[in-house]
N, C-alpha and C positions, 0 to 999 in steps of 0.2 A: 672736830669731833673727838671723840672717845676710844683709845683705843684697849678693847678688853681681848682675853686669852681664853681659854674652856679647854679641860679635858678632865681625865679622869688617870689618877694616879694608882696602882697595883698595892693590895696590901696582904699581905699571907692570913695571919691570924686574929679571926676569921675570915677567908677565902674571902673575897672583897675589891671593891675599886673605889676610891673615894674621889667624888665630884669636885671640881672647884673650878672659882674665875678670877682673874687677876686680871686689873684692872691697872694701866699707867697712870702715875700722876701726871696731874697739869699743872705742877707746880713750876718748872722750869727751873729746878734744882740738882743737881748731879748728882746721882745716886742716893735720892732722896730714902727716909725709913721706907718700911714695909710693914703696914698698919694689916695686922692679920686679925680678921670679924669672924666673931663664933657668935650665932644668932641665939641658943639656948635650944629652946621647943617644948617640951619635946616634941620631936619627930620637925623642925621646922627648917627648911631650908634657908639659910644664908645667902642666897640671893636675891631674896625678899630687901633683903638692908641695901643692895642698887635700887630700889625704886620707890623705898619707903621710908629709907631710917640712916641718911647721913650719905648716902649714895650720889649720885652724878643725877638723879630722875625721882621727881619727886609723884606722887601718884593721887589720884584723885579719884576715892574708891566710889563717891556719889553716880559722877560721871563717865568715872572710868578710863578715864584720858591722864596722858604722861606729858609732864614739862621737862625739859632743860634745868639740875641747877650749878648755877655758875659760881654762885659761893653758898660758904657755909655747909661746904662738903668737903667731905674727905681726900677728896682726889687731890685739894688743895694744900692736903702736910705731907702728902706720901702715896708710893703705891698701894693697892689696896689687894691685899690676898681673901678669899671668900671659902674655906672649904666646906663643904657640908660633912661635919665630922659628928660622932663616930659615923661607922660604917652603917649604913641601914638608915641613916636620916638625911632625909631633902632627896636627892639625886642619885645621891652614894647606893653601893650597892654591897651585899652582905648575901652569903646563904644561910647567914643564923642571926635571929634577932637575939637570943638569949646570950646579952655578954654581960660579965661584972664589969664592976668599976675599972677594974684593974687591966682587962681586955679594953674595953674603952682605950684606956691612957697609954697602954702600947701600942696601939692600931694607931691612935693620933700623931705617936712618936712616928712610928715608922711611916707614916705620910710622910712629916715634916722631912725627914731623911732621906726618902726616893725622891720628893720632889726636888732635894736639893742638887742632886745630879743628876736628875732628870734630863733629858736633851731632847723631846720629843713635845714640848710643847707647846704643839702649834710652830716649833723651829724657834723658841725663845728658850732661852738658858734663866733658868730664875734663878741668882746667885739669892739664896739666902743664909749661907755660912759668914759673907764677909759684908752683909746689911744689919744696919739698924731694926730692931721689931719691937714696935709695939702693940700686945697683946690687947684685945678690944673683945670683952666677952658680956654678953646679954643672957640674963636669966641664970639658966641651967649653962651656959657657953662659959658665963662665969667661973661656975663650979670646977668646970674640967680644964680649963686656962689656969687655973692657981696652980694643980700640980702639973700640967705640961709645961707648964712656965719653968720649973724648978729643973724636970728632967731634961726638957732642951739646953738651959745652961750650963749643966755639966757635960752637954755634948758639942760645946764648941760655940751653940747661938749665941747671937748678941741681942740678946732680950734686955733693951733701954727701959722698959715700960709698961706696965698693966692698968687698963682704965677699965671699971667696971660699971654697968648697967642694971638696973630691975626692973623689970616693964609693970610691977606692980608701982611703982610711984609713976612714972612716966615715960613710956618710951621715945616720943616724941621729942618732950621738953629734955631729956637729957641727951639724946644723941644727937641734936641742933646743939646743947651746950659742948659738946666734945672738941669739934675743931675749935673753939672760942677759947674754950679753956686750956688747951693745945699750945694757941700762940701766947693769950696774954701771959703765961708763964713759962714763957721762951721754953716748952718741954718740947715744941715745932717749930721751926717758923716757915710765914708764905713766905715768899720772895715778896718785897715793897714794890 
């Protein structure tokens, strides 16, 4: 099976908790990357991307019923971080919707920062100061992963990588291309 994490990490300004799940890989790799998914939205929780868009479960909205997948997901190059960021979108929680840009990209910082010494989740230590990351942003997630990209850098991350999505050509067809294009350009690899 699968094993995922959930809680919700403290952010000051604005007063806030930011959602998120982190998911293990099943790559059987040691200390494999840690593939961090920004869904875009607005307002659209990144959890969605487990059951619909490169996740571990693939979803079948006719029916409504969830499968198993065993490849051609992400879980197969890396761990998988999901936050529902900024504050106020998916899960996340905010007592003010009105932030600029610039609140945005602090609030994401300072997630990225707490969670990193975090010790509280779930009893799992996410080391992500001495991990590989590569940034994985859809839509509007794109948007705010270019400059979190930049600012996490200069704070020590090891941001190996930025792959970007547009759910106006296809979300679908592109985030089944991610992990493809992942290995056949050794930027991942599965274990053979």
């Amino acid at each position: 099976g699968y094993s995922v994490h959930t809680s919700y990490i403290p952010v000051a300004n604005p007063n806030g908790q930011v959602f998120y799940s982190y998911w293990d890989s099943i790559s059987g790799v040691k200390n494999p990357p840690v593939i961090i998914c920004n869904a875009g939205g607005p307002g659209v929780t990144t959890q969605m991307m487990a059951l619909i868009s490169g996740g571990p479960f693939d979803w079948n909205y006719i029916s409504n019923t969830y499968t198993r997948r065993d490849t051609n997901n992400l879980l197969e190059l890396g761990d998988l971080l999901m936050p529902d960021l900024p504050t106020g979108v998916g899960y996340s929680l905010t007592d003010t919707y009105d932030l600029s840009i610039e609140q945005w990209l602090n609030t994401s910082v300072e997630f990225f920062v707490n969670l990193a010494v975090d010790k509280t989740a779930k009893g799992k230590k996410i080391d992500l100061k001495n991990r590989d990351i590569i940034m994985y942003g859809i839509s509007y997630g794109a948007a705010l992963f270019s400059s979190l990209s930049v600012r996490l850098l200069k704070l020590g991350f090891r941001i190996k990588g930025i792959f970007y999505d547009s759910p106006f050509l296809s979300a679908t067809a592109s985030i089944q291309a991610f992990p493809y294009l992942m290995k056949k350009y050794h930027i991942m690899a599965a274990p053979e």
